[in-house]
Rosetta silent file (secondary structure, phi, psi, omega in degrees, C-alpha in Angstrom):
SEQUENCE: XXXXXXXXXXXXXXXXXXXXXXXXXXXXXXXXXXXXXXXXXXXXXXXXXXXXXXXXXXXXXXXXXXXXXXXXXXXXXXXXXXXXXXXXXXXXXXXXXX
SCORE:     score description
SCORE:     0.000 S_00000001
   1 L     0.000  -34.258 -173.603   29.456    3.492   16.210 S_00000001
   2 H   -66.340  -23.883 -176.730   27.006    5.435   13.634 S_00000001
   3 H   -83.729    5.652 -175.483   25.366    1.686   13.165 S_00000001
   4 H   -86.125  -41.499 -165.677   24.694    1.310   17.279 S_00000001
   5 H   -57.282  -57.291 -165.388   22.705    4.752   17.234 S_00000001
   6 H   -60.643    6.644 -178.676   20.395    3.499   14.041 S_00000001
   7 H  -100.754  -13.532 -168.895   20.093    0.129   15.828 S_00000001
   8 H   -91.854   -6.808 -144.687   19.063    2.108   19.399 S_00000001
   9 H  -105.507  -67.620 -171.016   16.901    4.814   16.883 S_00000001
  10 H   -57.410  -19.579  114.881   15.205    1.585   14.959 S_00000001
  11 H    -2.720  -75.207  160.239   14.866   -0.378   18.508 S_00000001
  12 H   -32.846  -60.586  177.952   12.966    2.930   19.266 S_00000001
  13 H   -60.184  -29.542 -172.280   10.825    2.918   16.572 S_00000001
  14 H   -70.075  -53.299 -178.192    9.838   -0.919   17.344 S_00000001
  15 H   -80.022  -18.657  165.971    8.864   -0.080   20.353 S_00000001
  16 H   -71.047 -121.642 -174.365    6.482    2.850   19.503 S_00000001
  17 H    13.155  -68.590  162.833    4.917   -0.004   16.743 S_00000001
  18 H   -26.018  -74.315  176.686    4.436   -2.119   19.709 S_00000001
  19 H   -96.224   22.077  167.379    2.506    0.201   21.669 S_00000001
  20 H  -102.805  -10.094  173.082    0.457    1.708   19.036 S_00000001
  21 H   -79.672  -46.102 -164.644   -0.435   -1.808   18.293 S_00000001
  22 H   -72.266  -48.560  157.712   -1.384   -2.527   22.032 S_00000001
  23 H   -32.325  -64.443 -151.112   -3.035    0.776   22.141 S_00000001
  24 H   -65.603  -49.649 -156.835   -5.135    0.193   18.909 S_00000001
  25 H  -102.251  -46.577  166.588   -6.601   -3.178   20.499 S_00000001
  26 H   -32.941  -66.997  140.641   -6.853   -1.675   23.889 S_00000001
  27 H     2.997  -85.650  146.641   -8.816    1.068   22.218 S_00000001
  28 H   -31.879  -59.398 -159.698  -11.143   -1.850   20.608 S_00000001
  29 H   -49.543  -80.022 -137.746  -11.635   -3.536   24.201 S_00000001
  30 H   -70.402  -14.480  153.305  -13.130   -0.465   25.670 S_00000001
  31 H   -54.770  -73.075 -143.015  -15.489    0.537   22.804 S_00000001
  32 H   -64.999    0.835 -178.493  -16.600   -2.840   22.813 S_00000001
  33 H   -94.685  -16.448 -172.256  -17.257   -3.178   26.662 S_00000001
  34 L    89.390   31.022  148.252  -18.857    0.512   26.339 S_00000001
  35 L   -25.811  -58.392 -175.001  -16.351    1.851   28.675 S_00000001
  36 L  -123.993  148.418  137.413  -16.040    5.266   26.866 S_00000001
  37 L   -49.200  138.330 -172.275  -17.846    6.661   24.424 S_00000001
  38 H   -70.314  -29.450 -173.161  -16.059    5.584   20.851 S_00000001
  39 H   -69.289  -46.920  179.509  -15.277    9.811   20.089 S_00000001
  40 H   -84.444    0.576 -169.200  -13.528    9.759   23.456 S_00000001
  41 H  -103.815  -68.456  166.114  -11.930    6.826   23.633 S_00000001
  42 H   -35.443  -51.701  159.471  -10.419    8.022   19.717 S_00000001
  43 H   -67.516  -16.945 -175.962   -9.196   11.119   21.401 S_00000001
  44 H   -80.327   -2.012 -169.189   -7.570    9.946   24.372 S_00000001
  45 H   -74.160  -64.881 -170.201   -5.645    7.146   21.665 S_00000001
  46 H   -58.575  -23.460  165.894   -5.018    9.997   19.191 S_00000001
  47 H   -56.874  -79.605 -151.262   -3.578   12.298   22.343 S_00000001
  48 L   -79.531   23.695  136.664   -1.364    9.505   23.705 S_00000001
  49 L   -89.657  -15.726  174.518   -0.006    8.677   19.996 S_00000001
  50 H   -81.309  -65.160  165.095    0.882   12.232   19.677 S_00000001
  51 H   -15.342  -67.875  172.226    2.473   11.846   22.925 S_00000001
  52 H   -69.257  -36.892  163.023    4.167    8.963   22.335 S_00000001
  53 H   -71.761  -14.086  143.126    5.803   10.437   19.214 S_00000001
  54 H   -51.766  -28.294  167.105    6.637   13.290   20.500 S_00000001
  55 H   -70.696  -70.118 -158.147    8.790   11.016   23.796 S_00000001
  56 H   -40.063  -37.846 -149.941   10.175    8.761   20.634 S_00000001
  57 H   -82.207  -34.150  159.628   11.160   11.808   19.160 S_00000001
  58 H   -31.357  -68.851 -164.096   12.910   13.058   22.279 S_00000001
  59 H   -63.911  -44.327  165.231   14.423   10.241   22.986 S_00000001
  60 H   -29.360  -41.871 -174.887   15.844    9.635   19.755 S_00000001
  61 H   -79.786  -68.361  176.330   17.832   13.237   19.866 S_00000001
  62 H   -16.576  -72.858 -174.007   19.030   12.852   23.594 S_00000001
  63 H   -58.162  -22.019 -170.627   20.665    9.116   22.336 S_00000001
  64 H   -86.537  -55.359 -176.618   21.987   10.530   19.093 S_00000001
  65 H   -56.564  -51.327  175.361   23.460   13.512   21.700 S_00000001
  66 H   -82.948  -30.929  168.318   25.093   11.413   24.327 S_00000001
  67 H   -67.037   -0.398  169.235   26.641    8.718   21.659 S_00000001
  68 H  -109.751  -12.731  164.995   28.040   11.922   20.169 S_00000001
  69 H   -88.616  -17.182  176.470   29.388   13.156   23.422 S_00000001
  70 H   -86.634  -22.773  140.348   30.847    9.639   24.070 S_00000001
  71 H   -12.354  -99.262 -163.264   32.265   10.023   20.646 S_00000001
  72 H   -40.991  -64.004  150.193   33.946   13.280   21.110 S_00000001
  73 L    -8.217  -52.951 -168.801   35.827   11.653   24.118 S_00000001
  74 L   -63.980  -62.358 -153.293   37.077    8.919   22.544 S_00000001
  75 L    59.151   70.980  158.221   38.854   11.421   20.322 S_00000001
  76 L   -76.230  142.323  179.178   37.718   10.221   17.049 S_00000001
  77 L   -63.172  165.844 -158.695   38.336   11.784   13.510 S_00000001
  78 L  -147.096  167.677 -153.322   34.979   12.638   12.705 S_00000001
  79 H   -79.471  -34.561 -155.377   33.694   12.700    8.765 S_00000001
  80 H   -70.957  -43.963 -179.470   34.724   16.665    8.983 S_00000001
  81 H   -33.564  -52.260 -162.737   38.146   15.898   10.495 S_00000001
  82 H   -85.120  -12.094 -177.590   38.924   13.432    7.703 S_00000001
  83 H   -79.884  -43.547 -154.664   37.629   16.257    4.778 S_00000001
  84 H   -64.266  -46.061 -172.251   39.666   18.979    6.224 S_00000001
  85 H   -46.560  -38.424 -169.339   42.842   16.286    6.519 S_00000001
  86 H   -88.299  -30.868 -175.456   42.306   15.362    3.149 S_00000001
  87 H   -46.403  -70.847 -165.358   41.947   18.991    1.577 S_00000001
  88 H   -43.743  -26.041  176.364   45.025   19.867    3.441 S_00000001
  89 H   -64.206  -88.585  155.391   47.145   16.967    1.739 S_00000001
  90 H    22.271  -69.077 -160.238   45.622   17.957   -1.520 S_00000001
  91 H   -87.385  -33.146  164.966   46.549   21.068   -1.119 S_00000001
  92 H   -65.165  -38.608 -175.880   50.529   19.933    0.393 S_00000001
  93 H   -57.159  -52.558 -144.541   50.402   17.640   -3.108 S_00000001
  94 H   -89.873   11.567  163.294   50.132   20.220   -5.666 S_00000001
  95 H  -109.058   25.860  156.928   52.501   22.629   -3.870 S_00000001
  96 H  -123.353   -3.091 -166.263   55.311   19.880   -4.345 S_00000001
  97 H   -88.623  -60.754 -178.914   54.009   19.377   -8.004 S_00000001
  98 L   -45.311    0.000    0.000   55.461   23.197   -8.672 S_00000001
């Protein structure tokens, strides 16, 4: 299950690549038609790349949050689950070793 989240996290990330690419030549167009001025036309890209990482970054926790509540359902050992289990064993060993 931990490799679906890095494939929806890295998914994420693709698509923020994507539309910082389509930004970047959108960007281009409208300097070159003179739409904007090129200083404003830089800030509204650099605002809505802040933006968009700042969503990505969102989104990323939310999906990490509900695949850990769909986890917790299932009612899977978890990494901690499987340390304590083994300590206790461990710990069950060497008090049959005496």
């Amino acid at each position: 299950m931990n490799k679906t989240l890095k494939d929806l996290v890295t998914a994420g990330f693709g698509l923020a690549a994507v539309a910082e690419e389509k930004g970047q030549k959108l960007l281009k167009e409208v300097m070159k038609k003179g739409v904007l001025p090129e200083a404003k036309a830089r800030k509204m890209y650099k605002d809505f790349a802040a933006k968009a990482k700042k969503r990505q970054s969102e989104v990323a926790k939310s999906a990490e949050a509900e695949l850990a509540k769909a986890l917790k359902k299932l009612h899977l050992a978890t990494i901690e689950d499987l340390a304590a289990l083994e300590k206790k064993l461990k710990a069950k060993k060497k008090g049959k070793r005496r």
